[in-house]
py3Dmol code that shows the C-alpha trace and the ligand (Angstrom):
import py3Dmol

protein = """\
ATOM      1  CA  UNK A   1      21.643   4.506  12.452  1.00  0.00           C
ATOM      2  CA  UNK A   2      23.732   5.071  15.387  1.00  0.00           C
ATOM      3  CA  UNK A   3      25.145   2.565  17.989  1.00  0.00           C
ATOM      4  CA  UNK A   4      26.498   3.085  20.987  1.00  0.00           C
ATOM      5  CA  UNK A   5      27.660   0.013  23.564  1.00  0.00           C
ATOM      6  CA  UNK A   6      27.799   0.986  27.286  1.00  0.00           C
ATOM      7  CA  UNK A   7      29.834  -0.659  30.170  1.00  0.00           C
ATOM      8  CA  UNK A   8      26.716  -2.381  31.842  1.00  0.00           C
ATOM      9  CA  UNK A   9      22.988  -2.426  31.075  1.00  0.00           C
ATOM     10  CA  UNK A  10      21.999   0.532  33.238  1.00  0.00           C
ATOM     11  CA  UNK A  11      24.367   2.791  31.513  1.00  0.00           C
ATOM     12  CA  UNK A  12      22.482   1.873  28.200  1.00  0.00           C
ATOM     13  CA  UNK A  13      19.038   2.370  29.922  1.00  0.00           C
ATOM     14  CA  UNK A  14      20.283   5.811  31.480  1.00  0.00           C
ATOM     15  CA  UNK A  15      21.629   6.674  28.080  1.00  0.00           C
ATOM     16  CA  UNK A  16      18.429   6.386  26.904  1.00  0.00           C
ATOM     17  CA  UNK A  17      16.893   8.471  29.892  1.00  0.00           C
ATOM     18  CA  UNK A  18      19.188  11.470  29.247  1.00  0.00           C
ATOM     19  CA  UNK A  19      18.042  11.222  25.380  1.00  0.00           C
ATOM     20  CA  UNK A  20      14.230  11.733  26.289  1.00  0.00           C
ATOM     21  CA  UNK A  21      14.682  13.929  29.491  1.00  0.00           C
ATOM     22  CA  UNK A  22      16.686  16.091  26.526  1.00  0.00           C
ATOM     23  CA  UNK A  23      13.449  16.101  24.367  1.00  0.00           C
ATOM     24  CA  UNK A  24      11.470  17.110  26.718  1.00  0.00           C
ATOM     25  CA  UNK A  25      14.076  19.836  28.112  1.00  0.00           C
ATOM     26  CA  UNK A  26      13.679  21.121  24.703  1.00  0.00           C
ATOM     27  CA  UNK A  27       9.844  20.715  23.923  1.00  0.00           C
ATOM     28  CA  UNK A  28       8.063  21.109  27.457  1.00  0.00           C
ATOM     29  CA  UNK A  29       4.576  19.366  25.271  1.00  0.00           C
ATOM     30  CA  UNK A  30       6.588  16.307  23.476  1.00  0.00           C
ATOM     31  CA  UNK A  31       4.962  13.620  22.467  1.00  0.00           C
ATOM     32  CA  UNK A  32       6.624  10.269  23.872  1.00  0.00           C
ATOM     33  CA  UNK A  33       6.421   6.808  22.869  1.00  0.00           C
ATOM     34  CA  UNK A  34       6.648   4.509  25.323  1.00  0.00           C
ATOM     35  CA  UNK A  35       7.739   1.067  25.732  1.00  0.00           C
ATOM     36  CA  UNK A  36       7.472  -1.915  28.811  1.00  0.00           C
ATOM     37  CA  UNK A  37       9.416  -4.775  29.727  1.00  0.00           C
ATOM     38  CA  UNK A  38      12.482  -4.842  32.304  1.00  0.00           C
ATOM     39  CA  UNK A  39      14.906  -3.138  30.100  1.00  0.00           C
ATOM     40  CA  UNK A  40      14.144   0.601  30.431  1.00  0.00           C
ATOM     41  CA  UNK A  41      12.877   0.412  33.941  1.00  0.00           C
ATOM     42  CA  UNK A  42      16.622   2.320  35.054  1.00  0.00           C
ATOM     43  CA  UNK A  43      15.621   4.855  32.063  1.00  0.00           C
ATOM     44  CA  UNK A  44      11.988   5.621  34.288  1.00  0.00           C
ATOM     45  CA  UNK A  45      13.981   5.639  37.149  1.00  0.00           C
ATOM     46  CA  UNK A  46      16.315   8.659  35.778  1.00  0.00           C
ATOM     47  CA  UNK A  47      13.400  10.442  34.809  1.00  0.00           C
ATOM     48  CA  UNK A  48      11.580  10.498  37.857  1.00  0.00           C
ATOM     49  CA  UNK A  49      14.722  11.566  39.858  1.00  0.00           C
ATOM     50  CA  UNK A  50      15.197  14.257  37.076  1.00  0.00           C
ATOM     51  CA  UNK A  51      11.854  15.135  38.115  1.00  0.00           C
ATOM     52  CA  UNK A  52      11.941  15.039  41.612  1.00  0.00           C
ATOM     53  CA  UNK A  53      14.727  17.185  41.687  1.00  0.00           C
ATOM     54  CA  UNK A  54      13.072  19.976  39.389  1.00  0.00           C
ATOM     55  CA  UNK A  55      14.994  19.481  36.147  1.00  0.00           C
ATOM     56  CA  UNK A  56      12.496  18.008  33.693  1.00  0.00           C
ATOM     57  CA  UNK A  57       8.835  18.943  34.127  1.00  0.00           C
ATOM     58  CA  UNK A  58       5.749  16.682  32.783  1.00  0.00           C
ATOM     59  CA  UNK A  59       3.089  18.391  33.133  1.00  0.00           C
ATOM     60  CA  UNK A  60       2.462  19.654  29.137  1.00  0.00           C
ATOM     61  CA  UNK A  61       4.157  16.171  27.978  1.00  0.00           C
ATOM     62  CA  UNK A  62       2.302  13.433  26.224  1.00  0.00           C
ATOM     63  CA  UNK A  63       2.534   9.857  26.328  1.00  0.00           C
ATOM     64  CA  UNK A  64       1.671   6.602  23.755  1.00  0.00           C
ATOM     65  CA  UNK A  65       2.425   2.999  24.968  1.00  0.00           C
ATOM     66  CA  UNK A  66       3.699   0.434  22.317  1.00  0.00           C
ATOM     67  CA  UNK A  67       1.501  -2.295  23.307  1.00  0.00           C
ATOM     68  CA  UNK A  68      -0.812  -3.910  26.240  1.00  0.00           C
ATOM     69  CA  UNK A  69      -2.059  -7.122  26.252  1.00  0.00           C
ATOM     70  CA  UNK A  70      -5.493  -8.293  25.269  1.00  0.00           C
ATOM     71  CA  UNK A  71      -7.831 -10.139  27.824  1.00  0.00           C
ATOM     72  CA  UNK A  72      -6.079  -9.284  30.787  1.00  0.00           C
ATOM     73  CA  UNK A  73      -7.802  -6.169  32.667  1.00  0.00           C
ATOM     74  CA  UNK A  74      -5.820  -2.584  32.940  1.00  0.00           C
ATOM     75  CA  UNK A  75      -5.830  -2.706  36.904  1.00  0.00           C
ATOM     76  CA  UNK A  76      -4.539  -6.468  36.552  1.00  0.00           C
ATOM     77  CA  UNK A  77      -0.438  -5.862  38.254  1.00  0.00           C
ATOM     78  CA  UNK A  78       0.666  -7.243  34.919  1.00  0.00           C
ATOM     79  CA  UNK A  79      -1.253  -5.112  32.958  1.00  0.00           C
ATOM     80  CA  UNK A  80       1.246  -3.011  30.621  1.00  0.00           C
ATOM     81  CA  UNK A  81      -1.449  -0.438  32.118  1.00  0.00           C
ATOM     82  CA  UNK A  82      -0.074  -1.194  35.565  1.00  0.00           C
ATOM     83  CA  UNK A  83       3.544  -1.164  34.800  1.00  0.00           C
ATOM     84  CA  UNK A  84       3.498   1.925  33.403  1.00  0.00           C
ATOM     85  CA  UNK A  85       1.789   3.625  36.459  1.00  0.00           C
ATOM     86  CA  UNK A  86       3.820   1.899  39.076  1.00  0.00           C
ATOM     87  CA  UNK A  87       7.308   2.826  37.243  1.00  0.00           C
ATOM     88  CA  UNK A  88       6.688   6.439  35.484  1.00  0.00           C
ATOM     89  CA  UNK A  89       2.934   7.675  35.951  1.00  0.00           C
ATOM     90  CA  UNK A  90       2.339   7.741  39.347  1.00  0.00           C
ATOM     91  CA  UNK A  91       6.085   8.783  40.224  1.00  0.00           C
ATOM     92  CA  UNK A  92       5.578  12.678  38.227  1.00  0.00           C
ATOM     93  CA  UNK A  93       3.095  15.157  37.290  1.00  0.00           C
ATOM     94  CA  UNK A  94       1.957  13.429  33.606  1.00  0.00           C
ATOM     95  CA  UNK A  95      -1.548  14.625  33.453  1.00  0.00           C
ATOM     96  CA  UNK A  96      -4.036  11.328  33.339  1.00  0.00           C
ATOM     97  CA  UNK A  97      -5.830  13.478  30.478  1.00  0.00           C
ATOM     98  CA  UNK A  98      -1.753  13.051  28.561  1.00  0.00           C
ATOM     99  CA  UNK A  99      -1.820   9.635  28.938  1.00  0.00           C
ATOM    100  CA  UNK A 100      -2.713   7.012  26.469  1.00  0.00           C
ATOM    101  CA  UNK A 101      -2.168   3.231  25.936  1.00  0.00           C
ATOM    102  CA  UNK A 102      -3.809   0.647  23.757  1.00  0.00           C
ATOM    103  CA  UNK A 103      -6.634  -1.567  24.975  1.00  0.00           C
ATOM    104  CA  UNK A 104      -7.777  -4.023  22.471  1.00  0.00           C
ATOM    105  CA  UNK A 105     -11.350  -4.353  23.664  1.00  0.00           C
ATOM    106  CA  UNK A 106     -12.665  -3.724  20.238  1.00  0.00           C
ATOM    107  CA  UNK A 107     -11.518  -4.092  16.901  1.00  0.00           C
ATOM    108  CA  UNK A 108     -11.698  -0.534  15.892  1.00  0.00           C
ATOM    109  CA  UNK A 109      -9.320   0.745  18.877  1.00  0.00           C
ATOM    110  CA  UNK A 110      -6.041   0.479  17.244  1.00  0.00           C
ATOM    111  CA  UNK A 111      -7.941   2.734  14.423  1.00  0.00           C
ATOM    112  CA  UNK A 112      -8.810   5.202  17.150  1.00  0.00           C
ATOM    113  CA  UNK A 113      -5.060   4.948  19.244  1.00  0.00           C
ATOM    114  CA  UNK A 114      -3.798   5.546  15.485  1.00  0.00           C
ATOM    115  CA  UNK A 115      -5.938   8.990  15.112  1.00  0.00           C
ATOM    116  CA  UNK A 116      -4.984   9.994  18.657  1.00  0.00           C
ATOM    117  CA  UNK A 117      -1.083   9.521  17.667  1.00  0.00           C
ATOM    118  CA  UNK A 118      -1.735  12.045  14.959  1.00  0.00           C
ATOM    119  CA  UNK A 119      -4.208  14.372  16.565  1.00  0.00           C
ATOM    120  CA  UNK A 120      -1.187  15.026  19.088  1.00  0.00           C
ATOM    121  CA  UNK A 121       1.099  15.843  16.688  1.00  0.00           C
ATOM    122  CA  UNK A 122       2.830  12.548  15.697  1.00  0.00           C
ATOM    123  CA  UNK A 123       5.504  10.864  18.715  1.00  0.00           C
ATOM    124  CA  UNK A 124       8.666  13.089  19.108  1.00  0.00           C
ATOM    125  CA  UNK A 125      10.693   9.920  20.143  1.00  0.00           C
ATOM    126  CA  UNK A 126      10.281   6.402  21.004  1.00  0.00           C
ATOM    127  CA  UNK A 127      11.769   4.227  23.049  1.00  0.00           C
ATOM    128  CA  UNK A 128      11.910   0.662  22.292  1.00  0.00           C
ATOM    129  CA  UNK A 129      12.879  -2.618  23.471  1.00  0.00           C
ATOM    130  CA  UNK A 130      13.730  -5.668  21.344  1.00  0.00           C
ATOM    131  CA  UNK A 131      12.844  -9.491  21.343  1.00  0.00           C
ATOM    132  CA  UNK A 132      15.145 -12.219  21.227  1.00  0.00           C
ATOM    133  CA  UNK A 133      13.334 -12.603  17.700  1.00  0.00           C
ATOM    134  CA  UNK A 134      13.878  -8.900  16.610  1.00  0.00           C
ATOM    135  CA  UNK A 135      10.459  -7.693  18.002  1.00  0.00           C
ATOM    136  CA  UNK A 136      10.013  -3.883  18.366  1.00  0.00           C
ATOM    137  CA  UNK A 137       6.245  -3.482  20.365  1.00  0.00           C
ATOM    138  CA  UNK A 138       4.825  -6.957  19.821  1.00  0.00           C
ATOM    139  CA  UNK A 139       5.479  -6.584  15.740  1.00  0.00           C
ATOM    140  CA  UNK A 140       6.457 -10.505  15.898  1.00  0.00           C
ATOM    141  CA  UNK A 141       8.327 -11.688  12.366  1.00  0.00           C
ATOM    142  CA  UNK A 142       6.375 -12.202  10.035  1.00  0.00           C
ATOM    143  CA  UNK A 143       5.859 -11.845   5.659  1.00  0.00           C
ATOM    144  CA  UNK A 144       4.991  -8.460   6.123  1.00  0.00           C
ATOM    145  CA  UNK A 145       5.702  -5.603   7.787  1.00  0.00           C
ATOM    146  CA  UNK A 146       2.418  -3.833  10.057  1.00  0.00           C
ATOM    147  CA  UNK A 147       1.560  -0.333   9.618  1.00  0.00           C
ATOM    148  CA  UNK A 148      -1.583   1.037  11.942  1.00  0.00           C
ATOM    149  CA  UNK A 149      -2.170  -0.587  15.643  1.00  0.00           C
ATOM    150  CA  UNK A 150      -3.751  -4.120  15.559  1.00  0.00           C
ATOM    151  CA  UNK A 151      -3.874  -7.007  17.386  1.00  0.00           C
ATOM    152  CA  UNK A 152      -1.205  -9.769  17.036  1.00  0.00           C
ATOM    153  CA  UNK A 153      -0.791 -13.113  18.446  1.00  0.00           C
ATOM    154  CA  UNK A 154       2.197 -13.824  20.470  1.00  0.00           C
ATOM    155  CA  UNK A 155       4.811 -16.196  18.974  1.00  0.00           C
ATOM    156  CA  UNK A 156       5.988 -19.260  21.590  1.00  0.00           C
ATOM    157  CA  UNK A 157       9.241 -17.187  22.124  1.00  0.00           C
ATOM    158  CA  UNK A 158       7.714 -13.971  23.146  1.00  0.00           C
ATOM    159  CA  UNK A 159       5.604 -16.151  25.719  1.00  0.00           C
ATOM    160  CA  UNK A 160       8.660 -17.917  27.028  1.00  0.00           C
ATOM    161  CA  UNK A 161      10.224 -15.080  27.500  1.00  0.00           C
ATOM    162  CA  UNK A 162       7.635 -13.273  29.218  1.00  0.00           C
ATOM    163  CA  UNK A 163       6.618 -16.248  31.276  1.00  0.00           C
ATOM    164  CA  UNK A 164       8.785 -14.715  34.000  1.00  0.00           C
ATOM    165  CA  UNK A 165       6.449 -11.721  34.836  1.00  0.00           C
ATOM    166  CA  UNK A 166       3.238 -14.675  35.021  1.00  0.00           C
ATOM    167  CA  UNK A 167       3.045 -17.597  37.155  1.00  0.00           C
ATOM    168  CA  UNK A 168       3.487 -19.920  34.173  1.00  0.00           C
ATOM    169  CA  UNK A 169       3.710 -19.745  30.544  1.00  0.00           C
ATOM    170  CA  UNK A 170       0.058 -20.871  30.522  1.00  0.00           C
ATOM    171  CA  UNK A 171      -0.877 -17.570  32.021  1.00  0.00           C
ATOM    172  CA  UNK A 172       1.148 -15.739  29.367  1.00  0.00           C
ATOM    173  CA  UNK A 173      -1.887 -14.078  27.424  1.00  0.00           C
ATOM    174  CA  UNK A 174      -1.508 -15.217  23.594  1.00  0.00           C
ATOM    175  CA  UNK A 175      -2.633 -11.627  21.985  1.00  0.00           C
ATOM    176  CA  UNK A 176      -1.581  -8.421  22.443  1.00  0.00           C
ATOM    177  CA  UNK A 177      -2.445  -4.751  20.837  1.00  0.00           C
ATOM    178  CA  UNK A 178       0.521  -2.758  19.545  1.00  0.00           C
ATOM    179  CA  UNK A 179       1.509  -0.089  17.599  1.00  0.00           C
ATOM    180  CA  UNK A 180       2.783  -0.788  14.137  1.00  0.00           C
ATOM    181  CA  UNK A 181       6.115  -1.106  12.402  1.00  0.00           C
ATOM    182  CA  UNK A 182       4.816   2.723  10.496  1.00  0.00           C
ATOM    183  CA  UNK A 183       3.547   4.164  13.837  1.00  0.00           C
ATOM    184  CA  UNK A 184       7.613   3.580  15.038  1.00  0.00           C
ATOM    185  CA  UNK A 185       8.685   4.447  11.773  1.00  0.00           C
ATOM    186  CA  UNK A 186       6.478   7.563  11.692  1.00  0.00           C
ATOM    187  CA  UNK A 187       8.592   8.589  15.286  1.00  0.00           C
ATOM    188  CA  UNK A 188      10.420  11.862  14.776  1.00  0.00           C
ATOM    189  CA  UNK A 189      13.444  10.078  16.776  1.00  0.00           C
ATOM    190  CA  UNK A 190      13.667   6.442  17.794  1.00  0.00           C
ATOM    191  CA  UNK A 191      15.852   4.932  20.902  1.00  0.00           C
ATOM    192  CA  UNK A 192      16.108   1.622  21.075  1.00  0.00           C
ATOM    193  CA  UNK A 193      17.858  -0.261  24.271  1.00  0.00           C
ATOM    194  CA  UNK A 194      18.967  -3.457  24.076  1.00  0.00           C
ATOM    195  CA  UNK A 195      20.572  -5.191  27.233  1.00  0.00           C
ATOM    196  CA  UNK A 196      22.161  -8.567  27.736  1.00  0.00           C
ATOM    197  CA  UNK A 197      23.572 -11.759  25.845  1.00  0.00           C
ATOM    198  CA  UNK A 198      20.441 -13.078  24.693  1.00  0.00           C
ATOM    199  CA  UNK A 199      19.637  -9.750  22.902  1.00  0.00           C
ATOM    200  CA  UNK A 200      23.034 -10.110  21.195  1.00  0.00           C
ATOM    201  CA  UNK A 201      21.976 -11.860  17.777  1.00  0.00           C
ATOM    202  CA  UNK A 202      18.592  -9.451  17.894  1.00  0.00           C
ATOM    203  CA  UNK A 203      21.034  -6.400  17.575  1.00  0.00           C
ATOM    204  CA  UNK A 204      23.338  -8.134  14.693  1.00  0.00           C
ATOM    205  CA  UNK A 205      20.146  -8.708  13.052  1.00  0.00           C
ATOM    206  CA  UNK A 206      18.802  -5.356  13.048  1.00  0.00           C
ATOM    207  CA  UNK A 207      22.137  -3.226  12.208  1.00  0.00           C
ATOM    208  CA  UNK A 208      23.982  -5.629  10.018  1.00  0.00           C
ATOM    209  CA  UNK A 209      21.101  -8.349   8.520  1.00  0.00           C
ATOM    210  CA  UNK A 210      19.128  -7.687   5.344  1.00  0.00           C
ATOM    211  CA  UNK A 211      15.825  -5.740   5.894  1.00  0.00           C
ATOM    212  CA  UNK A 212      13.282  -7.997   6.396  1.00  0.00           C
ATOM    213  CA  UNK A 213      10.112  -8.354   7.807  1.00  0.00           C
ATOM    214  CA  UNK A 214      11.727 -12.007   9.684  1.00  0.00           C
ATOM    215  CA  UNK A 215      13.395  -9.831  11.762  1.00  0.00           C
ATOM    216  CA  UNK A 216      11.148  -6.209  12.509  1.00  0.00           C
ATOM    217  CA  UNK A 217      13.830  -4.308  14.020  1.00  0.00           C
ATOM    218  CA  UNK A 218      16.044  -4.426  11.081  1.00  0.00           C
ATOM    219  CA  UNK A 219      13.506  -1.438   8.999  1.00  0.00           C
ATOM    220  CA  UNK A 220      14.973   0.789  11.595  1.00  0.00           C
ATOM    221  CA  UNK A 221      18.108   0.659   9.466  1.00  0.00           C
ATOM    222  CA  UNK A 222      15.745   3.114   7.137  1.00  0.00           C
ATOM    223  CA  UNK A 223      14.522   5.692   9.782  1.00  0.00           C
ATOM    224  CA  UNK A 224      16.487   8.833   9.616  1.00  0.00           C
ATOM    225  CA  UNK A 225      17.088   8.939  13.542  1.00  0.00           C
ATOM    226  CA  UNK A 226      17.425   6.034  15.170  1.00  0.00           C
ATOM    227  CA  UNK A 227      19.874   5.475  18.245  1.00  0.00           C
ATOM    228  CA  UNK A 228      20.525   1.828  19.222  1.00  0.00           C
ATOM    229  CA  UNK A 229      22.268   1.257  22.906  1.00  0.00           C
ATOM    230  CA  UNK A 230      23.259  -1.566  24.110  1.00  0.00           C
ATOM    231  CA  UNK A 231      25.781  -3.420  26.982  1.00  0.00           C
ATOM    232  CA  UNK A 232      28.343  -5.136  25.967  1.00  0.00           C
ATOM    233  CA  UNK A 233      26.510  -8.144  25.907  1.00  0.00           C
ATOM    234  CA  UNK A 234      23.836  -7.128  23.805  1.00  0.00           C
ATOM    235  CA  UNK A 235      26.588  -5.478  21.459  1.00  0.00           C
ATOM    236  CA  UNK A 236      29.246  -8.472  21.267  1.00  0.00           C
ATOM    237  CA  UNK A 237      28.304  -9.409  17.800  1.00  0.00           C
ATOM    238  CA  UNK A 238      29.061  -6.009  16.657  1.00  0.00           C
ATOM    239  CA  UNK A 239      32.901  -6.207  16.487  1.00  0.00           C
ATOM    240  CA  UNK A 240      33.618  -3.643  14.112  1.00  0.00           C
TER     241      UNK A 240
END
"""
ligand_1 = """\
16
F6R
C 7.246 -3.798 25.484
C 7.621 -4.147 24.117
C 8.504 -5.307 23.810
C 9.742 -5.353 24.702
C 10.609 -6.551 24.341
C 11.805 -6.676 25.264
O 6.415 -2.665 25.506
O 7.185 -3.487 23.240
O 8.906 -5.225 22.467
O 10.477 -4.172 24.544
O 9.844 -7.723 24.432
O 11.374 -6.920 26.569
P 12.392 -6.892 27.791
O 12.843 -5.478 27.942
O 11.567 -7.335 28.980
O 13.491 -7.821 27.442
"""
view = py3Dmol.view(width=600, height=400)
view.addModel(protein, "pdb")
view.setStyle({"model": 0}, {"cartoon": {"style": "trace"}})
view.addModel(ligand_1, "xyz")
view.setStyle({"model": 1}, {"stick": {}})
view.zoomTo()
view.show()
């Protein structure tokens, strides 16, 4: 596992943009996993100026979302559907065809997102977030560690923290579809960017604390390749 804490939280977040614009510079047809939420919004916003300006090109590249949530409708604005196309889709020449997230609408699609992942080859590298709880995706703690996509129901944390996006925590949908802890694991190359103080304990967690399906993160201290970036507020525990 390496670790790496950056001046400020868009220094992480481009840290992790230079890490997958470098994948693709290398493999124009990678297969990228994907992840939501505010932190790597700067990371997006490197690679579409990388693309505007002609130095990474999507147009062989291939994409897999972590998660969506369930009962809320793609073209909904707070759709992970919608997120995706207003920050990276719509901004550079993915083809729609290369494009895949979750949906949820039946019990046999995480089965089916699972086959797609390894029809394409298996994900060259993922990019992750983390909860405040030590969620990677929406793999909330739990006795056991996931393996395939499935459903899961959101712990009271994840909705309070999410509540900001939604007009109130009430509106916070309570399930979500997301990959499992062995679709990250199976990543060739995993990223994960964690920004500000109340990711701080999250990070300690996952790089110092015992493996343990309480905390999901911390099985990335098994995967061959894993890069964890942080601020320095995200990183403070991590004084040695
Ligand atoms: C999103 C996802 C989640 C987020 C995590 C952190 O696709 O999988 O695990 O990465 O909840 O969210 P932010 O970045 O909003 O703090």
């Amino acid at each position: 596992m390496e670790f790496h804490v950056y001046e400020n939280a868009r220094a992480a977040c481009e840290a992790a943009g230079v890490l997958i614009a470098a994948q693709i510079t290398r493999k124009g047809d990678s297969v990228l996993g994907l992840a939501t939420g505010s932190t790597p919004i700067p990371a997006y916003e490197m690679l579409v100026s990388w693309y505007k300006r002609g130095v990474i090109d999507f147009d062989r590249v291939r994409t897999f979302n972590l998660d969506e949530y369930v009962g809320i409708d793609e073209k909904n604005p707070l759709s992970y559907h919608s997120f995706m196309e207003e920050h990276l889709f719509s901004k550079v020449n993915l083809r729609p065809e290369n494009v895949h997230l979750p949906s949820g609408r039946s019990s046999l699609d995480g089965v089916a997102y699972d086959e797609a992942i390894r029809q394409a080859g298996g994900i060259d590298i993922q990019l992750l977030g983390i909860g405040r709880n030590g969620h990677i995706g929406f793999n909330e703690p739990a006795a056991d560690f996931t393996y395939g996509t499935h459903v899961v129901t959101l712990t009271e944390d994840t909705i309070e923290a999410n509540a900001r996006f939604f007009n109130s925590a009430d509106d916070v949908p309570r399930q979500a579809i997301s990959m499992g802890i062995g679709n990250i694991m199976s990543a060739r190359c995993v990223v994960l960017v964690a920004t500000g103080e109340s990711k701080a304990n999250a990070v300690y967690r996952t790089i110092r604390g015992p493996i343990t399906p309480e905390v999901p993160a911390s099985i990335l201290q098994l995967h061959p390749c894993c890069v964890i970036l942080t601020d320095r507020e995200a990183g403070k525990l991590m004084t040695d």
